[in-house]
MIKOLMI-729960 format. One record per residue (C-alpha): residue in three letters; x, y, z. Coordinates in pm, whole numbers, padded with zeros to 5 digits, always signed. Each point is the difference from the previous one (the first is absolute). Example, Ala and Ser with C-alpha at 12.3 -4.5 7.8 and 13.67 -1.06 7.14 Angstrom:
// MIKOLMI-729960
ALA+01230-00450+00780
SER+00137+00344-00066
//
This chain:
// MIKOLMI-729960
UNK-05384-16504+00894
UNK+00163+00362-00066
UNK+00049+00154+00295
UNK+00268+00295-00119
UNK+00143+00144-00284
UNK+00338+00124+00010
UNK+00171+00179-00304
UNK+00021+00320-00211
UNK-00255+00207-00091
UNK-00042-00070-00399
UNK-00355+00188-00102
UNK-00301+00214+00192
UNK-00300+00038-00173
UNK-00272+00055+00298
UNK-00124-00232+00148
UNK+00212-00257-00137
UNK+00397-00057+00011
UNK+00237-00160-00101
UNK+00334-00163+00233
UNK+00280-00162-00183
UNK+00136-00256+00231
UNK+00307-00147-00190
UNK-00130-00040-00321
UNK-00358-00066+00060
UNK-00240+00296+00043
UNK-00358-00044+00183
UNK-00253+00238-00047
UNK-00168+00081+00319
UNK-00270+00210+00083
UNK+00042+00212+00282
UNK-00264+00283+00172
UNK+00078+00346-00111
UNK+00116+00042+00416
UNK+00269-00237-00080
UNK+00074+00149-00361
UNK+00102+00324+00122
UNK+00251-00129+00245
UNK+00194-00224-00297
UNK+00343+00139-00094
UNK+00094+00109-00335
UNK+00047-00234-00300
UNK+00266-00224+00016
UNK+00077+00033+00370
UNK-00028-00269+00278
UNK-00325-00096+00122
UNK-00171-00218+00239
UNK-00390-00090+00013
UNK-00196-00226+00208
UNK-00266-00231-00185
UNK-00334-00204-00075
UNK+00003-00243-00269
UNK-00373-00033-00162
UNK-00068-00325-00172
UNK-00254-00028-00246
UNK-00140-00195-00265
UNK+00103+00249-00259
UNK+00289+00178+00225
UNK+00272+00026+00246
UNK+00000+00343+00112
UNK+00228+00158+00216
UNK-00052+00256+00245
UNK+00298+00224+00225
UNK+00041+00221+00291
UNK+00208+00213+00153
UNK-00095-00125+00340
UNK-00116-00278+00188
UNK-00325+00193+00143
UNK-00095+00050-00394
UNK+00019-00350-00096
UNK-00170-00120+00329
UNK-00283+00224-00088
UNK-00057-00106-00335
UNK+00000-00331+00131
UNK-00263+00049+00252
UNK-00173+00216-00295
UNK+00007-00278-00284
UNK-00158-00231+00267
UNK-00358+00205+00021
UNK-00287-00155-00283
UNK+00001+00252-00248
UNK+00350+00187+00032
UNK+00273-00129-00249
UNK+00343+00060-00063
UNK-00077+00288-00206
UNK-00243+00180+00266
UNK+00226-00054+00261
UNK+00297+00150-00221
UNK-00245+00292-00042
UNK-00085+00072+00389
UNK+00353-00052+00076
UNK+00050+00282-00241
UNK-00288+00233+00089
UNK+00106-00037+00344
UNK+00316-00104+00227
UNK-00004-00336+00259
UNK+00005+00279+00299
UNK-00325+00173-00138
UNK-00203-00321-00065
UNK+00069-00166+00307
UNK-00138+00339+00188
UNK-00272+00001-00224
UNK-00078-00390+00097
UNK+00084+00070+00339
UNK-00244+00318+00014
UNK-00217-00148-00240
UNK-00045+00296-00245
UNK-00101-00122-00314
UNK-00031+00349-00175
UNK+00419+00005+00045
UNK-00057-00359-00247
UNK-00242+00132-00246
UNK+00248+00296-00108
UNK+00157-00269-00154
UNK-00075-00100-00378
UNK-00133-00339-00047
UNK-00164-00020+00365
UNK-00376+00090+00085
UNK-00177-00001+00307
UNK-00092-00360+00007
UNK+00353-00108-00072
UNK+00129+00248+00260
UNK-00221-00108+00244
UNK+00095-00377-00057
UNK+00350+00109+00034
UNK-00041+00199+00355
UNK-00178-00377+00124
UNK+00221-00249-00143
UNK+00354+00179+00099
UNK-00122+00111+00343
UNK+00261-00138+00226
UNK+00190-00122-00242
UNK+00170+00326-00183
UNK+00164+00209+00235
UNK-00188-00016+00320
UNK+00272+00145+00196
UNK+00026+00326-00215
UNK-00289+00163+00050
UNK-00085-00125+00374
UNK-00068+00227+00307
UNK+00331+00059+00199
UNK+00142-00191+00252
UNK-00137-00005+00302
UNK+00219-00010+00344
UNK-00317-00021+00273
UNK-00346-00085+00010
UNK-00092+00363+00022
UNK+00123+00088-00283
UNK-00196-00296-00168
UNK-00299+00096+00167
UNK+00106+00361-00141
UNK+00012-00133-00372
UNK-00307-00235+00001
UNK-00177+00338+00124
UNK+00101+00220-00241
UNK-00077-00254-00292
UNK-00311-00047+00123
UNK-00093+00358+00007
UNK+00087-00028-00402
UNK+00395+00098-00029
UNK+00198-00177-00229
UNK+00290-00276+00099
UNK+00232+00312-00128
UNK-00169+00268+00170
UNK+00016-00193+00364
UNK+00359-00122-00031
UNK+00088+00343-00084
UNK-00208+00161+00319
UNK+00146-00301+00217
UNK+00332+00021-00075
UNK-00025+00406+00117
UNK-00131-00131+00340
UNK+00206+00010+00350
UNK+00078-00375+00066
UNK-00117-00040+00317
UNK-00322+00177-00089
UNK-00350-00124+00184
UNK-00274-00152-00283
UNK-00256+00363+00087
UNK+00275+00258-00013
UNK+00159-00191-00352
UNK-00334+00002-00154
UNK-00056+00372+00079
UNK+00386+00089-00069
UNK-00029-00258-00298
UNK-00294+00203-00160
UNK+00100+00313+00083
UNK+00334-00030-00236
UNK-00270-00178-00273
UNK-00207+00298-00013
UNK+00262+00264-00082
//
């Protein structure tokens, strides 16, 4: 129903704010990611947002960005993960970092986080798979079926996505699926 707040900057008091928008201020609760990025009091400021409606509330929630909002969005949606929670991962961690970790599936990078444990984590990594930045931490682009073949092989052999797009990317382009494995492991080793 509130989709953005535009107005000045009237208090901070972490993690909640509060925007006057011609006479009316809202108090929204933002992650500490978005906090440090507000301007000083009384200056101009725009946040995106997620209106909560419950039987004892209406809470409202802001973000700098879109990425930030869309990711507490596909947070709020897992059993178990509330507004709250996803405020706090949001805070522990930026959008780019959790979608590698989904993407990577570390769920050590999710338990650093207060408030999430190893079960939590773990149902985190399954639900978002695919869904939170798939594209972020993916293998790099491939431009020929040997270098495919090149990249299946050297995640097979145990690499991570990073590690092979990293060797690929250092490869000749025209380079033969053999000679790129050896030339590919070569520059892994050192």
């Amino acid at each position: 129903m509130i989709g953005r707040l535009q107005g000045s900057l009237a208090q901070k008091n972490p993690p909640q704010v509060l925007i006057d928008c011609h006479g009316v201020g809202y108090e929204v609760d933002v992650p500490m990611s978005t906090f440090y990025q507000l301007p000083h009091l009384g200056e101009a400021v725009t946040l995106l947002t997620h209106l909560v409606v419950r039987e004892d509330a209406q809470l409202l929630y802001g973000f700098a960005t879109a990425s930030e909002r869309d990711a507490f969005r596909q947070l709020i949606k897992i059993s178990g993960v509330g507004p709250r929670m996803a405020l706090g991962i949001l805070s522990g961690m930026g959008v780019a970092d959790l979608a590698q970790a989904i993407t990577l599936q570390e769920s050590g990078r999710l338990v650093k986080v207060p408030g999430i444990g190893k079960k939590t984590a773990e149902r985190l990594l399954l639900e978002l798979k695919g869904k939170l930045g798939a594209d972020i931490g993916a293998p790099a682009q491939v431009s020929s079926p040997a270098q495919a073949d090149i990249l299946q092989a050297l995640l097979a052999l145990g690499y991570n996505d990073k590690e092979a797009a990293a060797a690929l990317k250092a490869l000749p382009a025209e380079v033969g699926v053999s000679e790129g494995i050896k030339l590919a492991l070569r520059a892994l080793a050192r």
